[in-house]
N, C-alpha and C positions, 0 to 999 in steps of 0.2 A: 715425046720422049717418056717412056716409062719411068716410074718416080723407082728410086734408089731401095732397096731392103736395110730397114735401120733394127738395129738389135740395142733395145734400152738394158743393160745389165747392172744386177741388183739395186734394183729399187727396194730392199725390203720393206723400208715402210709404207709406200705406196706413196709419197711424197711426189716424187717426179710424175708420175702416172695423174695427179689430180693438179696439176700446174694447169693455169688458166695455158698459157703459150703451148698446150700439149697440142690442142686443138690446130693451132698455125703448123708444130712440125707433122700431123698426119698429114694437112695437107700438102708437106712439102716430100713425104718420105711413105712408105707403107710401112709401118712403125709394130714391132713386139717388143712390148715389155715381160723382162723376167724380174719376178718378184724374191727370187731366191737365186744362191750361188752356182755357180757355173761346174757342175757336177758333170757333164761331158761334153771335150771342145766338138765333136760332133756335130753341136747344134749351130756352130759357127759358121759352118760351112758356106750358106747363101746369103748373106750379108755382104752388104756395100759398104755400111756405116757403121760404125759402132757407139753410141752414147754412153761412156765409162766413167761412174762415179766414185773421183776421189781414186783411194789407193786400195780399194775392196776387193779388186783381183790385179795379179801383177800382169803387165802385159809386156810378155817377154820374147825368146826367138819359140819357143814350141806355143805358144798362143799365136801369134802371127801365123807360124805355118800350118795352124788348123783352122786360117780364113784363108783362104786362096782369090776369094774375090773380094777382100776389105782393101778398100780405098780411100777411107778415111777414118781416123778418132775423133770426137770431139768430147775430149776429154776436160770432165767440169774441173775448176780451182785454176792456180797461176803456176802450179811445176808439176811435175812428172818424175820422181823423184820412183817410183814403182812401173816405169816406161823403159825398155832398152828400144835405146832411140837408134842404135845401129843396127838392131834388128829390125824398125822399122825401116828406117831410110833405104836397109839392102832390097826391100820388099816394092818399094816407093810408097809405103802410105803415109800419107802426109795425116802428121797429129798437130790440133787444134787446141791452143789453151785456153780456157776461160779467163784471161786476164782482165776483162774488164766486173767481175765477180766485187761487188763496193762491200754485200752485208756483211761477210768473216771480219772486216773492219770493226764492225760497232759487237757482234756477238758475241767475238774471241773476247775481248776486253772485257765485255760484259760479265764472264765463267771467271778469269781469272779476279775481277775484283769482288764476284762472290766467295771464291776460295780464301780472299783477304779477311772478308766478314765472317763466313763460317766459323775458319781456322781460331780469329781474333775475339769470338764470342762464344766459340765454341758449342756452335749451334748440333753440328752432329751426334756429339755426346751427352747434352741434355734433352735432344729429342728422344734417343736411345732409353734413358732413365725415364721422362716423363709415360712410354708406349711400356714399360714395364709398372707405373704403378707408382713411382718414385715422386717426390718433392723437394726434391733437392739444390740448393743454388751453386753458382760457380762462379769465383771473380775472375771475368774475362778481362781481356784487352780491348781500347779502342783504336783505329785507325788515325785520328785525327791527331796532330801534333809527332805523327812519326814516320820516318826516313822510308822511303819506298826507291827501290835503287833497281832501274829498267835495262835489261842487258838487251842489248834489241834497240836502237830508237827510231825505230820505222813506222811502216803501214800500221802496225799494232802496238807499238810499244807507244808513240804518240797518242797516240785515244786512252790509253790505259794512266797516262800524267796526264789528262784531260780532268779523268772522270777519278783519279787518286786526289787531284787536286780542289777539287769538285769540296772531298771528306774530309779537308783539312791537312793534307799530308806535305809533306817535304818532296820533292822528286830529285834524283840524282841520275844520270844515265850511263851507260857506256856502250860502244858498237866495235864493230871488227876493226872498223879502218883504223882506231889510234887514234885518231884526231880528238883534237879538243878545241873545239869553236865555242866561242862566246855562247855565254844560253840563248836559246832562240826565243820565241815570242810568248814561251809558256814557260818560262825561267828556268827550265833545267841544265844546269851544269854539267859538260859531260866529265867524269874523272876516271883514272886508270883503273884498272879490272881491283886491282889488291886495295883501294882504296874506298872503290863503292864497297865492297863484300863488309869490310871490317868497318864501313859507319850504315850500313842498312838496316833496317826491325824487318822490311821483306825485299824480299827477294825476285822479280818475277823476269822469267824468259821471253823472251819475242823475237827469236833471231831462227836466219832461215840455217836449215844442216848442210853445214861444209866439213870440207877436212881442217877448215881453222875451230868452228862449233863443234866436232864431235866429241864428247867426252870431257868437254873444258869444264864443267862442272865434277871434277873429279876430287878424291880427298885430299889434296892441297888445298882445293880452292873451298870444297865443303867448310874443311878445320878453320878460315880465314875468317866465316863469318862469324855474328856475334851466337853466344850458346840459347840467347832468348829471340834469335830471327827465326823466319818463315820463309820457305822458298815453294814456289809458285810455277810451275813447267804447263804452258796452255802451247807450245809450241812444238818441238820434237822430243821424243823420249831416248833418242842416244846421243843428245844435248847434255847428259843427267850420267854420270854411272852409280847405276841403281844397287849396287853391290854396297859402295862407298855410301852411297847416301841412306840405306839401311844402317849401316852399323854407325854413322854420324846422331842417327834417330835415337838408334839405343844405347848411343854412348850420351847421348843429351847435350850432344856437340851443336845442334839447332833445336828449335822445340816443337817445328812442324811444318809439312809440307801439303802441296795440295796440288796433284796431278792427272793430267787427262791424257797424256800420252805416254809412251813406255817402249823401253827398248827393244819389248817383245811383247807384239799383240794378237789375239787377245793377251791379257795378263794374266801367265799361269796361274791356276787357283793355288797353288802351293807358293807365290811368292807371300813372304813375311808384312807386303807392305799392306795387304787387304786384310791385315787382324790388327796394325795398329789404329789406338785410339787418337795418337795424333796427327792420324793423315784422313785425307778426304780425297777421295778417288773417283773420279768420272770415265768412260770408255771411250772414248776421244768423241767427243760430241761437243765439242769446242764449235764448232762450227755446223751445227745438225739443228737448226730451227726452220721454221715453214718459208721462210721468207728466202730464206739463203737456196734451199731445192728449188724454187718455181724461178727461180734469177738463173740458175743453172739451165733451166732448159729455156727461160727467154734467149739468153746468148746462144745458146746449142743452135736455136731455131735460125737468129743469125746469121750463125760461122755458116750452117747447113745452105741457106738460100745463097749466100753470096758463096760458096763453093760452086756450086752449082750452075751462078752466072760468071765463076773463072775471075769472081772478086774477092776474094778469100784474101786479106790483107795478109802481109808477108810477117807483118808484127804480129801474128796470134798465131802461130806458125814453129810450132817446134823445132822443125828438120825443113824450112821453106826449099828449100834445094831440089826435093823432090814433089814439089809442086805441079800440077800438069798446064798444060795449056789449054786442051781442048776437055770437053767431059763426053 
């Protein structure tokens, strides 16, 4: 059987391409990497497979119908949220999720409880004065002794009361469902949305985008918290309305935020929120270290072999329906 044409698409930083597991998928696949954006579907053309990082290109019905022989995605991360799954399904490629991807776990947490530190020490803006010449002090905040309120208490928002709890801090939680169960084994109490906002010092997201998450940080809920909190978005950026939460900044209705993701990316250079001094902005790299890219293609190599031998579990399986039987 001739091995499959796989199309690795943007790898910019050459991460995926230097994966120890690269070596297992060439020999599972005859493997191109593109190191840049998909500037003509064109090049889709003779591909089996696709290796799709993340939400970098959308894959929608006019991507689809400029592969006529893709038969499969193995798309890295746990959703597809940049995927039209009926455009795939009409086509039968069956798309592959990375759900067993463990490192966004420890990494994601890791950004936003730097965003805690920066914000609370205000590390940005004396870096800024020191690389100008400057000597000047600044009485920050510490972390320790204050209320850290996790909207999210999942895969992410648990490790983030892990390692809050770690610095001395208070954890408070709340999730979509409304429940409110006993604290669990890390003592966080979960409380109503209006109750965590107006007892938190921060603020941090960790919940996945639905139509209940879109836009629920809006200015109702902005005006709720206290005017000396922090609010913290490591998760989706139309979680956040960034209109609202600009004029919250300069009305000094909070005192700072610190965000890697945004309702539009990249982030226009002309939004307001890249000149405040009290924000600290990251490109959604929340989840972009070396560990978390070479995990991506160990799975990929995976999904790829056991597709192959018609083992492809139906649980990593976006659209399983149009699975084949034979290869």
């Amino acid at each position: 059987m001739n091995k499959p044409k796989l199309l690795v698409m943007d790898d910019y930083e050459g991460e995926l391409a230097q994966s120890p597991a690269m070596r297992r998928l060439r020999q599972l696949a005859d493997v191109t990497i593109l190191g840049h954006p998909i500037d003509d579907f064109n090049i889709l053309k003779g591909f089996q497979v696709i290796l799709a990082l993340r939400e970098r290109t959308k894959l929608n019905a006019p991507f689809f119908e400029a592969c006529p022989n893709l038969e499969l995605v193995l798309q890295t991360g746990g959703h597809a949220y940049h995927i039209d799954q009926a455009a795939a399904t009409q086509r039968g490629i069956v798309v592959a999720l990375g759900r067993r991807v463990s490192k966004p776990t420890v990494v994601v947490p890791e950004l936003a409880l730097g965003f805690m530190l920066g914000l609370a020490r205000q590390i940005y803006p004396l870096t800024m004065a020191m690389s100008k010449g400057e000597w000047r002090g600044s009485i920050g905040g510490s972390l320790s002794g204050r209320t850290l309120g996790i909207l999210g208490y999942g895969r992410h928002g648990r490790p983030v009361a892990r390692l809050a709890e770690a610095f001395g801090m208070k954890v408070i939680a709340w999730d979509r469902t409304g429940s409110y169960p006993k604290p669990d084994e890390f003592g966080a109490p979960r409380l109503p949305l209006d109750d965590l906002l107006a007892e938190s010092d921060i603020v941090s997201i960790h919940l996945r985008l639905s139509d209940e998450s879109r836009g629920l940080m809006n200015r109702e809920n902005l005006w709720k918290m206290k005017p000396t909190a922090l609010l913290i978005n490591t998760s989706r950026g139309a979680i956040i309305d960034e209109t609202a939460l600009i004029d919250a900044l300069c009305e000094k209705q909070i005192a700072g935020a610190g965000l890697d993701v945004f309702a539009v990316e990249p982030l226009p250079a002309s939004s307001p929120l890249r000149r405040m001094p009290n924000v600290l902005l990251t490109p959604h790299v929340g989840w972009q270290v070396r560990d978390v890219f070479h995990e991506f293609v160990e799975i990929a190599a995976d999904q790829l072999d056991a597709w192959l031998k018609n083992e492809l579990p139906k649980s990593d399986v976006l659209n399983p329906d149009v699975m084949q039987s034979d290869k």
